[in-house]
C-alpha positions in Angstrom: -7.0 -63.4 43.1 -10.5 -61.9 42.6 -11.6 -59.4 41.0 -12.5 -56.4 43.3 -13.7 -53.0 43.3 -10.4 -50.5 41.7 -12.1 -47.1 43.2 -13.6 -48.0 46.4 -13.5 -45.4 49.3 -13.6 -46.6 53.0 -15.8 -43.6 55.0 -13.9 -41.4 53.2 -14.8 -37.3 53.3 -14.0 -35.3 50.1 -13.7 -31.2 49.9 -14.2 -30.0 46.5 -13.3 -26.6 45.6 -15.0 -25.4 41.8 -18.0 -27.3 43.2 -20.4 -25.6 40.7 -18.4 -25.8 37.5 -18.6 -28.8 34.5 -15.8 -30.7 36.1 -17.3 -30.3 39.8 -20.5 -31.3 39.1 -19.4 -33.9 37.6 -16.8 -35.0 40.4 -19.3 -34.4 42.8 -21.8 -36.8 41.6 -19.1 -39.2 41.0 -18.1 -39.1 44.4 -21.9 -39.6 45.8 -22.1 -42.7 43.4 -19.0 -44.1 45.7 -20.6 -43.4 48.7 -18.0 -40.6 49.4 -19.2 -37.5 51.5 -18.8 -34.6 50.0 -18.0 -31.0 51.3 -18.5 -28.6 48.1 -17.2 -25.1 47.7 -17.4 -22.5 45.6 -17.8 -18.5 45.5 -21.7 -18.8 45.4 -23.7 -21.0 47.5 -27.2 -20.0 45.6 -25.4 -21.7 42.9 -24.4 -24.9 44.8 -27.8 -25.1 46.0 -29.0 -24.9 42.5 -26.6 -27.2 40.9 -26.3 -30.0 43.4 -29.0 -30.0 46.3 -29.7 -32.9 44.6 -27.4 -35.4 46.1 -27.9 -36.7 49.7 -25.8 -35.6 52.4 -23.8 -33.1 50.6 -23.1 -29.5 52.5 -22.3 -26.7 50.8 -19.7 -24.0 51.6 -18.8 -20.7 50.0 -15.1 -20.2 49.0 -13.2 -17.4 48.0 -10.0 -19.1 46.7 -7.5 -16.0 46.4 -8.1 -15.2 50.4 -6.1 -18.1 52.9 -9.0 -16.6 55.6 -12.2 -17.8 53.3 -10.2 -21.0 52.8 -9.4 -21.9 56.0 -12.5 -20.8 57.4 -14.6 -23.6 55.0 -11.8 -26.2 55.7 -12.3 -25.5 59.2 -16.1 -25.7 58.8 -16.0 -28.9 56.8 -13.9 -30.6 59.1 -15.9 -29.6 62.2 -19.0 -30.7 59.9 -18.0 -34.2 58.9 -15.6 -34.3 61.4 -12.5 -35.1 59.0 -11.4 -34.7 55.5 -9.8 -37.3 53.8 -9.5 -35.8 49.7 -9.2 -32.9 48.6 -10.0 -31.8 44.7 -7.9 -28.4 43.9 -10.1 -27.9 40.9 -11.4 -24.3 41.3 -10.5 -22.2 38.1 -10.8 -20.2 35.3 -8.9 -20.0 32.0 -11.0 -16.9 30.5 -9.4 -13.2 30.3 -12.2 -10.8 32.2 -11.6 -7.9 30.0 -10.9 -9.4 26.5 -13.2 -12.0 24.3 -10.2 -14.9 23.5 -6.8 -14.6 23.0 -4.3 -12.2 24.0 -0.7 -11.8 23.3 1.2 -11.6 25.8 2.6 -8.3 25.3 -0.9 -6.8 25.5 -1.9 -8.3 29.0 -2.5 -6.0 31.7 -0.9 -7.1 35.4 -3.9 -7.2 36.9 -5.0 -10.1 34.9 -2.2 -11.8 35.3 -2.1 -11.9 38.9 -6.2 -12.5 39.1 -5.4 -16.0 36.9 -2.1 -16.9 38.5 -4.0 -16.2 42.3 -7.1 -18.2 41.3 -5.1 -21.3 39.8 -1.9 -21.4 41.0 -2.1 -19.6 44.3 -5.9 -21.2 45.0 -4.7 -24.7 44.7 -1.5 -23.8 47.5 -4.0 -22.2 49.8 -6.1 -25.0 49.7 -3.7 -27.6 50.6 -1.7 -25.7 53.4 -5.0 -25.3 54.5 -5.5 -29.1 54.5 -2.5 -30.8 54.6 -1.6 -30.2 58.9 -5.0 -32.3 59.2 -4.1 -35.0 56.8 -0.8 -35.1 58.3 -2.2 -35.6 61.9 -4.4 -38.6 60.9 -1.2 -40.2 58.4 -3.6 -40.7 55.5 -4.5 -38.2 52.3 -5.8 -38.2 48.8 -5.1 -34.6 46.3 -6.0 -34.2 43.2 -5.3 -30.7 41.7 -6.6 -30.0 38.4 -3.7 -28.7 36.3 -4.4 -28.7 32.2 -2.5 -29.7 29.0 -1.9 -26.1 29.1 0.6 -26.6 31.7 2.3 -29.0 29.5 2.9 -27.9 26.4 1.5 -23.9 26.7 -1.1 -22.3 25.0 -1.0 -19.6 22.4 -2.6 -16.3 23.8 -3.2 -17.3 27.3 0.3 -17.3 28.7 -0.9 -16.7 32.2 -3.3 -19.7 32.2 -0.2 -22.1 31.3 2.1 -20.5 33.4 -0.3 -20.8 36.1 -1.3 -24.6 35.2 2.7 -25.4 34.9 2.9 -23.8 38.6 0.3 -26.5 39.7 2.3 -29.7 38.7 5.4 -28.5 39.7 3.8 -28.0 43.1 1.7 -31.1 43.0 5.2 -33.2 42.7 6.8 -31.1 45.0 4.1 -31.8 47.4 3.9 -35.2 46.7 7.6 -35.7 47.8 7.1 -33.8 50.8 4.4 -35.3 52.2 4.7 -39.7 51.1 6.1 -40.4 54.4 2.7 -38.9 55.7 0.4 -41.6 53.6 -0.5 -39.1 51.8 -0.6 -38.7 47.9 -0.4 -35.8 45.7 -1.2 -35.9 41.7 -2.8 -33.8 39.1 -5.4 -34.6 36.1 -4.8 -32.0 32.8 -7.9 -32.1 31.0 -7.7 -31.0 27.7 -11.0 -29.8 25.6 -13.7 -30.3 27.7 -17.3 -30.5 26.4 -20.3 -28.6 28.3 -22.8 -31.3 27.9 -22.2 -34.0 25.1 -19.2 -34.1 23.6 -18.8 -32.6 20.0 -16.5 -34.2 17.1 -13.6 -32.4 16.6 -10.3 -32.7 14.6 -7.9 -31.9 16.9 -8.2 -34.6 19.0 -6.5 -38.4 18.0 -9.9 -39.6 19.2 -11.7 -37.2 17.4 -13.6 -35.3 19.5 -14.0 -33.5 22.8 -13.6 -35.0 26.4 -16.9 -34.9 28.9 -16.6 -34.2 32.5 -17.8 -37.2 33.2 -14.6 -38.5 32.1 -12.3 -35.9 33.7 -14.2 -37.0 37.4 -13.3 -40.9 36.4 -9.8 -40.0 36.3 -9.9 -37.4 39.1 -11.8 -40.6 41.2 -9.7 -43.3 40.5 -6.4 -41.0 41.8 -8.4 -40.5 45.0 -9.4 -43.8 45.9 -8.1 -45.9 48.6 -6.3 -48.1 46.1 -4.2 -45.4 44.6 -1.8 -45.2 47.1 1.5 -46.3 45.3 0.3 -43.7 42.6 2.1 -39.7 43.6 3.7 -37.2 41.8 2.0 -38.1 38.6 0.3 -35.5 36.3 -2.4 -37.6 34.1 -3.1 -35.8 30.8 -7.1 -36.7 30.0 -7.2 -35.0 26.5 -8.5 -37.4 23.6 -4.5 -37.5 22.4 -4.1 -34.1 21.5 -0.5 -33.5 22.9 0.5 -36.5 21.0 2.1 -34.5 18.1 0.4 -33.4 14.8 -2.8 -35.6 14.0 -2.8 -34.4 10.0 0.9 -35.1 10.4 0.6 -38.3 8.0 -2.1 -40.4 6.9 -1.6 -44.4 7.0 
């Protein structure tokens, strides 16, 4: 048999929520690279403009992730723009408190924060797909990718909303992915783990030894959305250098 193309994407449409961020820019010029059109969200479109006007044929749309109107309305729009939507990328989020610098226990977090992280994450990423999934549904073919985080797997000391959010996301994600197979459509998540702005930096707390880059978060995020994934749902790809492996100063060989 010969070799062929593993990501390749047949007139394929992708919304992308987080559009502005390190992981979205780097999805987003991923996706252009494939010939993908892309429909990219975010809250400000001065920043979309500014970060990705850029690539050809992409259209910007602004996104408020914790309201189902502001998300439906840009679904709607991209749809009527580009006249379907064949991927979506969940990947708008934030893992920072707003009124603390780092870590807080627990004990000390205030409701409000709480609910602002778990509506952005965990609430953002349902909106999203409801909003998408009757479309996908109709034309028996879908690619999602929500972006969860190790996080989610194995928690996170001082940001217990963040994981409990993340966790939310890949229990949905398989959820969704059972719900909907029938449909042709396939629902995973990619957890990054540290995630370089710009080049990544050594580290020891990695098995590789350093950070990740976004590039390599959008390689992962690609290859789940391309046409040949489609015996590939349910699954929640870690993309984190080996750092939920176990202890790396554990024992020295």
């Amino acid at each position: 048999m010969p070799l062929t193309n593993i990501c390749t994407f047949n007139n394929r449409v992708a919304f992308v929520t987080g559009a502005s961020g390190n992981i979205g820019i780097a999805l987003c010029r991923r996706l252009a690279a494939h010939g993908v059109s892309i429909a990219a969200a975010d809250l400000s479109l001065e920043i979309l403009q500014e970060k990705l006007s850029d690539i050809p044929g992409v259209r910007f749309y602004s996104v408020d992730v914790r309201s189902i109107d502001s998300v439906r309305e840009a679904v709607d729009s991209a749809i009527g723009d580009f006249g379907h939507i064949d991927i979506l990328f969940c990947n708008a989020g934030v893992w920072n408190h707003s009124d603390v610098k780092g870590v807080q226990r627990f004990e000390q977090m205030d409701y409000q924060q709480w609910t602002n992280l778990l509506r952005i994450n965990l609430d953002g990423t349902m909106m999203c797909c409801q909003a998408v999934l009757p479309h996908m549904i109709e034309r028996a073919y879908g690619r999602i990718v929500n972006t969860a985080s190790i996080s989610g797997e194995v928690g996170l000391p001082g940001y217990a909303d963040y994981a409990a959010a993340k966790a939310g996301v890949i229990m949905f994600s398989k959820t969704l992915a059972m719900e909907n197979a029938a449909y042709g459509i396939t629902v995973n998540c990619v957890s990054p783990g540290m995630v370089a702005v710009g080049d990544p930096q050594p580290t020891d707390t990695t098995w590789i030894g350093r950070r990740g880059s976004a590039d390599e978060m959008a390689r992962a995020m690609i290859f789940l959305a391309a046409d040949e994934s489609e015996f590939i749902t349910g699954i929640d790809l870690p993309v984190e250098g080996g750092r939920t492996l176990g202890p790396i100063n554990a024992a020295k060989l």
